[in-house]
C-alpha positions in Angstrom: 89.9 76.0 70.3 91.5 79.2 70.7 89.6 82.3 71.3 89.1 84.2 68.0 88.3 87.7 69.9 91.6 87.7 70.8 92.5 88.6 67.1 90.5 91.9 67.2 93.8 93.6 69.1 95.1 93.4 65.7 92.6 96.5 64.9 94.3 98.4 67.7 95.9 101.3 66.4 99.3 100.6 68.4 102.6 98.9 66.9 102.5 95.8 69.0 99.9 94.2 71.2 99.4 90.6 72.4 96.7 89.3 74.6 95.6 85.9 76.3 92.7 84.4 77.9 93.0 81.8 81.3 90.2 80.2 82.8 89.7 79.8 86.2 90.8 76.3 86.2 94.2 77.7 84.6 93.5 75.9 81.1 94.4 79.1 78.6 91.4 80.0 76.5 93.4 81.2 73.8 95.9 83.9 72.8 97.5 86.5 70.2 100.5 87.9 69.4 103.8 87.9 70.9 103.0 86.9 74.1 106.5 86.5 75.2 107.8 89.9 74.8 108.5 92.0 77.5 106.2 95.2 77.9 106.1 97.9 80.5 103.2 97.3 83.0 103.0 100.7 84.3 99.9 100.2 86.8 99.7 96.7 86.4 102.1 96.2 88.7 100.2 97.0 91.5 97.9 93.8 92.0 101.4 92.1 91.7 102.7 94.4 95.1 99.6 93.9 96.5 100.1 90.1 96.5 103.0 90.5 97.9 102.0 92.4 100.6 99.5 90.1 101.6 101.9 86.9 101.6 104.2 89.1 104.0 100.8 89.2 105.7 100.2 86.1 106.1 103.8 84.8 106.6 103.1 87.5 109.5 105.7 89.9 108.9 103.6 92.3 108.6 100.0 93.0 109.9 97.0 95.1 107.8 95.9 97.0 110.3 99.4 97.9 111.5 100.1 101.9 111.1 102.2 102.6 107.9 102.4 105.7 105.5 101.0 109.0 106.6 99.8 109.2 110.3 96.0 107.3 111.4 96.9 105.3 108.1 97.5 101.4 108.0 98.3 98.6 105.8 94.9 98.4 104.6 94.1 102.1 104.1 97.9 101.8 102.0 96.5 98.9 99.7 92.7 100.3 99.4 94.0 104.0 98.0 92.4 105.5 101.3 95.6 106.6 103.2 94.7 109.8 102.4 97.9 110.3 100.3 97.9 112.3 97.1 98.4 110.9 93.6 102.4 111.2 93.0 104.0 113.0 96.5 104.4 112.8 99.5 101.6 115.2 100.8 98.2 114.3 102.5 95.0 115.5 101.1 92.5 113.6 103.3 91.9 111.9 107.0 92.8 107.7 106.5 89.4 106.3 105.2 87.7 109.1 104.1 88.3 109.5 100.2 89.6 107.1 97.2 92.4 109.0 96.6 94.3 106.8 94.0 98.0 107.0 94.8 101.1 105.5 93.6 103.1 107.5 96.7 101.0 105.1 98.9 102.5 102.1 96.9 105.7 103.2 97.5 105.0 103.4 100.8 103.8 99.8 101.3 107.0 98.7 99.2 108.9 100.6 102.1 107.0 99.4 105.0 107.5 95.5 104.0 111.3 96.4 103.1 112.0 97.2 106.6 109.7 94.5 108.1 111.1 91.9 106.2 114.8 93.2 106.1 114.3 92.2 102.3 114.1 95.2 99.4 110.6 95.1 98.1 111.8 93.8 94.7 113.4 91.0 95.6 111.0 90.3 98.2 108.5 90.8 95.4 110.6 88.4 93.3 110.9 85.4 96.4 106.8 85.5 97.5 105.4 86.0 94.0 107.4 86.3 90.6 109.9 82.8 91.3 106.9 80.3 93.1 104.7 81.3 89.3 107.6 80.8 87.5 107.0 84.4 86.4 111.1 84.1 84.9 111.0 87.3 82.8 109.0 89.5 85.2 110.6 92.4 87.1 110.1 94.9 89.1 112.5 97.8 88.2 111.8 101.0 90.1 108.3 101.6 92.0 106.2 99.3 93.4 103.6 101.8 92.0 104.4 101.5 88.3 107.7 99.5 87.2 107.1 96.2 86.4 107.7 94.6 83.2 106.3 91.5 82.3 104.7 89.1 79.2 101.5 87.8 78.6 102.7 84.6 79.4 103.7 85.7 83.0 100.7 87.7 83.8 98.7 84.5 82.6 100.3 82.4 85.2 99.6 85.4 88.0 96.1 85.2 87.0 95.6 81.7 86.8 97.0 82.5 90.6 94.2 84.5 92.0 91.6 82.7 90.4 92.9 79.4 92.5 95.4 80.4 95.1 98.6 78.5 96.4 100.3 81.0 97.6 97.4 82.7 99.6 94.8 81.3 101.5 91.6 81.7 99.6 90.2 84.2 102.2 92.8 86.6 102.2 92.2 86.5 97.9 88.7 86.9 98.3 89.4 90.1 101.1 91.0 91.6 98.0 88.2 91.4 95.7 85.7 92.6 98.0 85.1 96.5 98.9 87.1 98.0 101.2 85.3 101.3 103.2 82.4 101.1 100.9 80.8 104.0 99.7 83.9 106.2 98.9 84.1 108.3 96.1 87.2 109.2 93.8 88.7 109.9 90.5 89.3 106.7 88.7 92.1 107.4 86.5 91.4 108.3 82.8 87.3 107.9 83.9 87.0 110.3 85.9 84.6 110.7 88.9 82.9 107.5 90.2 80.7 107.3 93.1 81.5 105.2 94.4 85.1 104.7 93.0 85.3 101.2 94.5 88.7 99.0 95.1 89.6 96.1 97.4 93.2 95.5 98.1 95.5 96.3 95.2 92.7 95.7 92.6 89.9 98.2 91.3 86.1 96.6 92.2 83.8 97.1 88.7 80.6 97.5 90.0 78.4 99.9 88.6 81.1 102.1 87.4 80.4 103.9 84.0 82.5 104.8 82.4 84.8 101.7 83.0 87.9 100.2 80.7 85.8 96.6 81.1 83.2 95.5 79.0 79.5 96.5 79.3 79.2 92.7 79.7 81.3 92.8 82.5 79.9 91.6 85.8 79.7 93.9 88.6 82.3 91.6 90.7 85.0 91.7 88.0 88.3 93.1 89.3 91.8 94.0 88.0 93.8 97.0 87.0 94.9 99.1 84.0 98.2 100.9 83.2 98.9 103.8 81.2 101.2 102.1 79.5 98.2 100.0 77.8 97.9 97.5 79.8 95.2 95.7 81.3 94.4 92.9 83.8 90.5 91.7 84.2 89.3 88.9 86.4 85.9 87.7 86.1 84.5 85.5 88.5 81.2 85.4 87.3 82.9 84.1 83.7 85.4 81.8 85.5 88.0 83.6 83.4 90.7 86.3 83.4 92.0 88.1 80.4 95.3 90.1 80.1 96.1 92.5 77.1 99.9 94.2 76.8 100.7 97.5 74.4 103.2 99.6 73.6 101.5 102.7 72.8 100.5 104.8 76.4 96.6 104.9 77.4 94.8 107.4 75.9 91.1 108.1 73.8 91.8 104.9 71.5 91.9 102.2 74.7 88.7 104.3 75.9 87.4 103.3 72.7 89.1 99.3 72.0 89.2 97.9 75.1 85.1 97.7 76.5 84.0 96.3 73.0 87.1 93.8 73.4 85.8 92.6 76.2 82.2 92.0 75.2 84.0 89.7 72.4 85.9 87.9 74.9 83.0 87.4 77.0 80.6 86.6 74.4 83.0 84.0 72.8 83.9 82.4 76.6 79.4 81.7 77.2 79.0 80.9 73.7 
């Protein structure tokens, strides 16, 4: 039976939505709207570079704790927004590993650094490790690693279905991502403001006790994901064996503040009932 939550994005005040649910067993849970049409992921894409990154990790092109972006800064510190670099240019604002400074310069930066390892360009290495083993077909990264995907539903369902069972990663390296990396940092969390701790693993934003947070008060403290300001969002929630994607075409702003947490208390609610 399909979820009926998933209807509610039809009280979203934006001119097209669609949304699906996949359980951690990759049986979908439900789903609404057009969940074939292509949307602009804006920060979304992210937890897709990150994967990426971490398969050239493990293929051992690369190595986390390898020196890449600004100087002291590796891998890790690129992937865990603690490289010190600032938001959206090229300037540092902090020593490596001492703030959560949330940067989509230090994105491009890891698209760059597994470029020239790999002798690949990021997208197409992006597209080989990732997009083409998920049969992700109408996925694609078109610009920064930080911010230019597009994708569906139906794709992001199939990357999500992914990190809740990996093939292409070992299991280890997917749980590295979801824990904490350097604990106890603090940070603006985009659109929430400050959060101490602002916590993130590697590519994906850590729940925990933030509040606000763009999950549900429902959520558990270990759910991780990502939202764009394009309206997008990506939850995983291992303590509800389930993931939930929602795509938009109208930017973030006050009325996703307001939608999205009491969306995700439906989803939830629906998913242990």
């Amino acid at each position: 039976m399909s979820l009926q939550s998933l209807a509610l994005i039809e009280n979203w005040p934006v001119p097209t939505a669609a949304a699906a649910v996949v359980r951690a067993d990759g049986t979908l849970a439900g789903a609404h709207g057009p969940t074939g049409q292509r949307f602009p992921l804006a920060s979304v894409t992210k937890p897709l570079a990150a994967y990426a990154v971490l398969v050239a990790y493990e293929e051992g092109a690369i190595e986390l704790d390898e020196p890449a972006g600004p100087e002291g800064a590796t891998v890790r510190h690129l992937l865990a927004h603690t490289s010190g670099l600032a938001f959206d240019e090229p300037r540092v604002m902090a020593a490596p590993g001492t703030r959560r400074i949330y940067s989509n310069t230090g994105f491009e930066a890891l698209g760059d650094h597994v470029a020239k390892a790999t002798d690949i360009p990021f997208a197409d290495y992006l597209h080989q490790a990732v997009l083409e083993p998920l049969g992700m077909n109408s996925t694609s990264l078109e610009g920064s690693p930080a911010k230019d995907g597009v994708s569906t539903v139906d794709d992001l369902v199939r990357f999500a279905a992914e990190v809740q069972a990996p093939r292409l990663l070992d299991a280890r390296t997917v749980l590295a991502a979801m824990t904490v990396s350097y604990p106890g940092l603090t940070g603006i969390l985009p659109g929430y403001g400050h959060q101490r701790p602002n916590d993130w693993g590697l590519g994906f934003e850590i729940r925990d006790g933030k509040a606000p947070h763009w999950t549900g008060a429902s959520s558990s403290p270990r759910t991780f994901g990502h939202f764009g300001q394009s309206g997008t969002f990506l939850w995983i929630d291992p303590d509800a064996r389930a993931a939930c994607v929602a795509l938009t075409d109208r930017p973030f702003g006050p009325w996703a503040v307001e939608a999205w947490p009491p969306f995700t208390d439906a989803v939830l609610g629906e998913l242990r009932a």
